[in-house]
N, C-alpha and C positions, 0 to 999 in steps of 0.2 A: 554476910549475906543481908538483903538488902528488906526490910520486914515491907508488907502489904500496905499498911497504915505507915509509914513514913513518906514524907514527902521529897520527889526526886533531889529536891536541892538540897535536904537533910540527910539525906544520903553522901551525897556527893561530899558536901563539906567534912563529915563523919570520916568520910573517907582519907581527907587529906592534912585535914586542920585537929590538933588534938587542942584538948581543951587549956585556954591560956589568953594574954593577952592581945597575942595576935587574931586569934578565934575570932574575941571579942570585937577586934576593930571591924573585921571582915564581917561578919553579920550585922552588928549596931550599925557600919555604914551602910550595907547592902538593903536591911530594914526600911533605914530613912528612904533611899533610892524606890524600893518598892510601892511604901505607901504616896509619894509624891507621882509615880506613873501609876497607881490605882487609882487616885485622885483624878490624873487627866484624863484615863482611858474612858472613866467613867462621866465625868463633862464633857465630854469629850461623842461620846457615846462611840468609840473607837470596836470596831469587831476585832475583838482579840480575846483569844479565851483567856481569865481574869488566872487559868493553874499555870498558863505561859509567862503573864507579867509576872505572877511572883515568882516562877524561877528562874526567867532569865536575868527578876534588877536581882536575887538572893547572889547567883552563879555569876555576876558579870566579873569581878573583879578576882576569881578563884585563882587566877596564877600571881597574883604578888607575892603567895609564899616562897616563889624562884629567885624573886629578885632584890637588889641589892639598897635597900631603902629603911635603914637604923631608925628614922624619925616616924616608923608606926610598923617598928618590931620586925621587920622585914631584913634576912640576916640571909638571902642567899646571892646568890653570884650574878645573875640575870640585871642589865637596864632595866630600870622600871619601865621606861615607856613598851617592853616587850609584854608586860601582864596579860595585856588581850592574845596575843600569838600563842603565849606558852597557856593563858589558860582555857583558848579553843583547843589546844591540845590534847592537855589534861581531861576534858569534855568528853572527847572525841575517844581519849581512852576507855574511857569508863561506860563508853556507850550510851551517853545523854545525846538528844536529840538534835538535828544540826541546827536546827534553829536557834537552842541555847549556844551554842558553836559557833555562830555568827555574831549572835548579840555578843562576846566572850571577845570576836578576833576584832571587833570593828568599833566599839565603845569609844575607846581611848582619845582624849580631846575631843573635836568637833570631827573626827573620823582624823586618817592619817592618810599622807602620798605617798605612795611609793618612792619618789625620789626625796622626801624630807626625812625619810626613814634612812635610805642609799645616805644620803646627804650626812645624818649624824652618826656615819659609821657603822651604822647596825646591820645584822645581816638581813638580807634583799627577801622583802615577803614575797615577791613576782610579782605582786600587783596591789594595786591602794585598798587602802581599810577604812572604808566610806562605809558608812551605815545606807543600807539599800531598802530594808522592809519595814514596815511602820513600829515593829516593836524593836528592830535595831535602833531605830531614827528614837526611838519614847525612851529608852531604857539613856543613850548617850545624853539626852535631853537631861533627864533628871538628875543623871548621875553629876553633871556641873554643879548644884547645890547647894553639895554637902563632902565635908570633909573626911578625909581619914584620921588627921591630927585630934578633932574637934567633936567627938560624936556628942549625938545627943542637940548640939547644936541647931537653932532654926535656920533655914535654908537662906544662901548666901544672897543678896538683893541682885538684882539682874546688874544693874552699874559693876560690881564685881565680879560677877561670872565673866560679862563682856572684857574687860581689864585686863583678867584672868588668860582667856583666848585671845587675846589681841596682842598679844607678847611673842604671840607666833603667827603673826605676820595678817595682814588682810585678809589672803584667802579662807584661813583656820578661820577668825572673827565673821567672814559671810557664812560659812559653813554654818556656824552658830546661832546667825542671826534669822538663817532660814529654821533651821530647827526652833528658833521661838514664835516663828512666825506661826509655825505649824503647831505648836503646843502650848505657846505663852500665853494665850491668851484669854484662859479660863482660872490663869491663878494671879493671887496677887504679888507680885515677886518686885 
């Protein structure tokens, strides 16, 4: 049962993450993520209530415990690139609010296509995983970064974030380059 004074996204993880080095990676990364979109919202002076940023960057990344990614503890079955799908899911079960659910399905890269998803075989979302609302677009923005490998680490220079995204093709790198457009330019990256 979920106490008064616990915060929804302390919950939520309680819920699915027991204590270990995977825990560990998923919050130290989810942390970094946070404080870098508290940073913009606030230069930013973005209306976004400050109890949403922190649990939508804490909650964004909560399904890679599904899936199949050795290199940061991650020992279940699932493609990685599904984390956002299976952990709006996961969200959704547990009765977190859709907006955490959104930011969860639509994070991943610079948002995802329907058909680049069709394309590497994965099962068909019905429709693209483009970040739509400012705190989808803030949370995908941040979450570029910073590593799962590497926590603790300072945020990667924009030269390699872009590098990063450009490996999957032009359209992913504009997708990106509009998301710095829109938030890159209150921090020094």
């Amino acid at each position: 049962m979920m106490r008064p004074d616990t915060p929804l996204w302390q919950s939520v993880i309680d819920r699915y993450y027991k204590e270990g080095k995977l825990r560990d990676i998923l919050v130290g990364h989810s942390r970094q993520v946070a404080d870098m979109a508290h940073a913009i919202a606030s230069s930013l002076a973005l209306d976004i209530p400050q109890e949403q940023i922190e649990t939508a960057a804490m909650l964004h990344d909560i399904g890679i415990i599904a899936t199949n990614a050795p290199g940061i503890c991650c020992y279940g079955t699932q493609p990685y690139l599904l984390h956002g799908t299976i952990g709006a899911g996961m969200l959704r079960e547990c009765g977190a609010p859709e907006w955490a659910a959104g930011v969860a399905e639509r994070h991943t890269g610079a948002g995802l296509l329907r058909s680049d998803v069709v394309a590497a075989g994965l099962p068909d979302p019905g429709h693209d995983l483009l970040p739509r609302t400012v705190l989808e677009r803030l949370i995908c923005y941040a979450d570029k970064f910073y590593s799962k490998t590497h926590i603790g680490a300072p945020a990667k220079p924009i030269e390699r974030v872009r590098a990063s995204i450009a490996k999957f093709g032009a359209e992913a790198l504009a997708r990106f380059d509009a998301l710095h457009a829109e938030f890159g330019g209150v921090l020094n990256l």
